[in-house]
ZAMARGU-4260 file (C-alpha; in steps of 0.2 Angstrom, whole numbers, plus 5000, padded with zeros to 4 digits):
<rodrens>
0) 4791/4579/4986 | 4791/4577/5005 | 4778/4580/5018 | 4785/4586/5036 | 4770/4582/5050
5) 4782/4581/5064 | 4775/4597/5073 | 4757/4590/5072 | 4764/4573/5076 | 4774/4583/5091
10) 4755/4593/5097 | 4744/4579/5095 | 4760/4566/5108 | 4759/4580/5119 | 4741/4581/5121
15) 4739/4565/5126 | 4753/4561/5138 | 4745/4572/5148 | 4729/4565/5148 | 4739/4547/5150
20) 4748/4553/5165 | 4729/4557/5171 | 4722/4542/5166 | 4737/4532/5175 | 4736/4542/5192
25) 4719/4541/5192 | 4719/4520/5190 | 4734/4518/5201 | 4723/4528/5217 | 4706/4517/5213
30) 4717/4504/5211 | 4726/4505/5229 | 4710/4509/5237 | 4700/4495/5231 | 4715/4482/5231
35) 4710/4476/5213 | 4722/4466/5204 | 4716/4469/5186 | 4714/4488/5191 | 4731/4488/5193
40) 4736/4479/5179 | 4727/4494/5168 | 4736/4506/5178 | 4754/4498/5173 | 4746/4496/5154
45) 4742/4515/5156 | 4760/4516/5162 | 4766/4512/5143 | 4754/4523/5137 | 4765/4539/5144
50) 4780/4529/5140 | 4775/4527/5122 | 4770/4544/5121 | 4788/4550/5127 | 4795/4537/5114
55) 4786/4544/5100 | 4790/4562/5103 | 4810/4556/5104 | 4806/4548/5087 | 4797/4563/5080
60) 4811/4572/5082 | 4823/4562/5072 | 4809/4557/5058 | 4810/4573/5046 | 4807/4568/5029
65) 4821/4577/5021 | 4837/4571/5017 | 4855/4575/5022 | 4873/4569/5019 | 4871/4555/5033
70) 4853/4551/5027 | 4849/4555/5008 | 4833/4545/5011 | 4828/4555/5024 | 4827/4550/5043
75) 4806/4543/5044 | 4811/4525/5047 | 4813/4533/5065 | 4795/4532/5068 | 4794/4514/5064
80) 4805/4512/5075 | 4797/4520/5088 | 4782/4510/5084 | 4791/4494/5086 | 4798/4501/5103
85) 4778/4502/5107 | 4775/4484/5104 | 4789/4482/5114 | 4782/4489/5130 | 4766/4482/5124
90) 4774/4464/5126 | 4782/4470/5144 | 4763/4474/5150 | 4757/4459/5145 | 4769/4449/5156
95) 4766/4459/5170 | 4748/4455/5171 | 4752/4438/5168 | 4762/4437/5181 | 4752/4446/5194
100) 4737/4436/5191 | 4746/4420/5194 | 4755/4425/5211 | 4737/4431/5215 | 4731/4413/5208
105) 4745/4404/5220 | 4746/4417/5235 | 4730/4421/5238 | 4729/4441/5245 | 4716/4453/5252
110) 4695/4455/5244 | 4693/4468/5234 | 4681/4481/5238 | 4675/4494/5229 | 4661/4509/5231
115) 4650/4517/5217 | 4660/4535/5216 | 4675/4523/5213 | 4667/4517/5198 | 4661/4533/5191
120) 4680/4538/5192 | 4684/4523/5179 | 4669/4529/5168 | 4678/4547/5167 | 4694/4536/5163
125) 4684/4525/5151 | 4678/4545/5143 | 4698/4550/5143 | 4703/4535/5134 | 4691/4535/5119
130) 4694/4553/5117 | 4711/4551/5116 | 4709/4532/5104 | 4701/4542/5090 | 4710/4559/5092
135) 4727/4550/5090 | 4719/4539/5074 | 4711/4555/5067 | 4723/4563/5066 | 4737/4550/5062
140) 4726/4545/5046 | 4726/4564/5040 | 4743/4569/5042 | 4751/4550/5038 | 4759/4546/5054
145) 4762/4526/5059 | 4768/4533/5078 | 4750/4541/5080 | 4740/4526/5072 | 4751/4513/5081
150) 4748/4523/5097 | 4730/4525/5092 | 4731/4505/5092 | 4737/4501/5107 | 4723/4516/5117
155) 4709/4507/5109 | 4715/4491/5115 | 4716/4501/5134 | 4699/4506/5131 | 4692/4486/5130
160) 4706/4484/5144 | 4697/4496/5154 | 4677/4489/5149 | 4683/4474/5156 | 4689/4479/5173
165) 4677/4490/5176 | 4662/4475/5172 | 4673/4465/5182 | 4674/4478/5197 | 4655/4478/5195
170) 4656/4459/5197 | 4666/4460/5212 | 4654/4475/5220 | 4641/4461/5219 | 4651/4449/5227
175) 4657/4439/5213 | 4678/4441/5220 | 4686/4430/5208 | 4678/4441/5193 | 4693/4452/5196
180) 4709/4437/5194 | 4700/4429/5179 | 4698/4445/5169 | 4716/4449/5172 | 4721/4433/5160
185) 4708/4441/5144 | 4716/4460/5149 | 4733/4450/5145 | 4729/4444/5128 | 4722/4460/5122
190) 4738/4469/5127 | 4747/4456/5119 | 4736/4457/5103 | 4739/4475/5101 | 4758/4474/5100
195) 4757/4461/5088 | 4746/4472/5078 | 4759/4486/5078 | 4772/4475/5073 | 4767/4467/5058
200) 4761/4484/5054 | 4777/4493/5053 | 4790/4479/5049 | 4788/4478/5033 | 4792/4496/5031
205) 4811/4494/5038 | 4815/4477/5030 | 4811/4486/5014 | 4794/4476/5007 | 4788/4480/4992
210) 4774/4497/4994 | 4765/4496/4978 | 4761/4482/4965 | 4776/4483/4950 | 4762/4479/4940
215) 4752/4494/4944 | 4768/4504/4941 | 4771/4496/4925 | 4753/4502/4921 | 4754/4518/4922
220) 4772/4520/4913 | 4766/4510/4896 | 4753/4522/4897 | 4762/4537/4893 | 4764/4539/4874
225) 4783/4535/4871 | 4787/4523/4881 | 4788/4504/4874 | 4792/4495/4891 | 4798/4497/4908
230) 4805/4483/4919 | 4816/4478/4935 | 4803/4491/4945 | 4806/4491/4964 | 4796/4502/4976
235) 4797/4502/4994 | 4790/4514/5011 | 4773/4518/5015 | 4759/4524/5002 | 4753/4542/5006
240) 4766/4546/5019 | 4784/4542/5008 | 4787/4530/4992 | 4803/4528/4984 | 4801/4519/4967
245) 4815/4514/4955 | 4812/4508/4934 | 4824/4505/4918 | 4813/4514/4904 | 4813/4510/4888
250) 4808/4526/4877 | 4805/4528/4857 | 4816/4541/4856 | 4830/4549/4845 | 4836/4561/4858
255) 4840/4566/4874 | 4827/4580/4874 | 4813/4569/4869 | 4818/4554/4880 | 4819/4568/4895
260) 4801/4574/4893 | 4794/4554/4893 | 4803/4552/4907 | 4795/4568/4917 | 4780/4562/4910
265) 4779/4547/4919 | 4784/4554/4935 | 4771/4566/4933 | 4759/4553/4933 | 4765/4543/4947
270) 4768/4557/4959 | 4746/4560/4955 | 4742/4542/4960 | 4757/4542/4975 | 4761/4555/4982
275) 4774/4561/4989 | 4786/4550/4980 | 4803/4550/4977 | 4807/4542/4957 | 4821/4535/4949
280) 4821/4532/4930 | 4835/4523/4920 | 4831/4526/4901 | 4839/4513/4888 | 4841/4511/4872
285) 4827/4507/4859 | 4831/4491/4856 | 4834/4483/4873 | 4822/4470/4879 | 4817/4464/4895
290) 4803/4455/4899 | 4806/4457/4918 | 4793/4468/4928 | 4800/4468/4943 | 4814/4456/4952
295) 4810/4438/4954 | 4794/4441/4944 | 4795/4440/4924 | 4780/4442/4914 | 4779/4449/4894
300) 4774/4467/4890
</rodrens>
């Protein structure tokens, strides 16, 4: 069985490029008004936020779960891809700011000045972007989606981005000007951390690493009355959104009709603890042995 969230997915990416494209215009104006450097780093980071907003819906649209003749797998690698492609931009925004802080570092260039109602505006953006941080992971966690949780990652990390630039704004307001180059360099880092985050969050999905535990698997199949062993499990994809597992079955049965409904057994059982998961069951004879669980690990049953 497999879950299709893509219109959900598509609702929820809509949403909030809009509210991205406000959030950037809004920072980009304060930012060219007041001259602040670290303002306008958080308006080029709000930049990849509608960037990765029109990435994801791209993605969406190619991620259905179901299979075809070109993909009998189904196509929902597609959003891990579009997550990477969000650490990508990610890694561009960091350099950006890096580089901008230092030319400001080296060049020189004019004070910043800012008022109070200029402040209120980044409050408002501040109010945007957690409202669009726990939207995104809200609704992410519910339906499954790595795009929405990975964008969800990289708002929140706009939302310290943007605490930090407005207490440095605040700094500078009382006179403190470097405030606004210094906090530039930490803005940098968080960017930076936030696309790391999502990439060791959704590579391990395309390279195949293992999803669930073989011994779990290996569990829950001994515990079927029937069967005597399994061995040479392999599971990969993402708990809760897609699994595919693979197992050879070794069943004490005389027929094909018997070994059949072991076998639906099992998957029965599996599909209630993973869901939606696709399974694969090799049956063998009575008497073959194996004591291997899963490949590269061997351990007796």
């Amino acid at each position: 069985m497999t879950l299709d969230n893509r219109g959900q997915v598509r609702k929820v990416l809509i949403i909030t490029l809009l509210l991205n494209i406000f959030v950037m215009g809004l920072k980009a104006v304060v930012g060219k008004l007041t001259g602040s450097l670290s303002l306008l780093a958080d308006a080029l980071h709000s930049v990849t936020d509608s960037a990765n907003n029109i990435l994801g819906l791209i993605a969406s649209s190619f991620s259905s779960p179901q299979p075809d003749r070109e993909h009998p797998y189904g196509h929902l690698k597609f959003e891990a891809v579009g997550a990477l492609g969000i650490a990508a931009f990610l890694g561009i925004a960091c350099f950006e700011i890096l580089q901008g802080a230092i030319e400001r570092i080296l060049n020189g260039g004019e004070p910043v000045k800012i008022s109070p109602s200029e402040l209120w505006l980044l409050l408002i953006v501040l109010g945007v972007n957690i409202f669009v941080a726990f939207y995104e992971r809200h609704v992410g966690m519910k339906v499954g989606s790595p795009i929405l949780i990975a964008d969800a990652k990289h708002t929140m990390s706009d939302i310290w981005v943007t605490i930090s630039v407005i207490g440095g704004l605040i700094g500078v307001w009382l006179g403190y000007q470097w405030l606004d180059v210094v906090l530039a360099f930490p803005v940098a880092v968080l960017v930076f951390w936030s696309g790391w985050t999502v990439l060791k969050e959704n590579l391990p999905w395309l390279v195949d690493q293992m999803a669930i535990a073989p011994e779990v698997i290996h569990a829950i199949a001994v515990s079927v009355p029937g069967v005597i062993n399994c061995h040479d499990i392999a599971s990969r994809g993402i708990v809760g959104r897609q699994v595919f597992i693979e197992m050879h079955l070794i069943v004490d049965a005389q027929d094909l009709e018997t070994a059949h409904r072991i076998t639906e057994e099992v998957e029965m059982r599996l599909e209630e603890r993973f869901n939606p998961v696709r399974i694969v069951i090799h049956v063998e004879p009575l008497q073959y042995q194996s004591e291997q669980i899963s490949f590269g690990l061997d351990s007796k049953s």
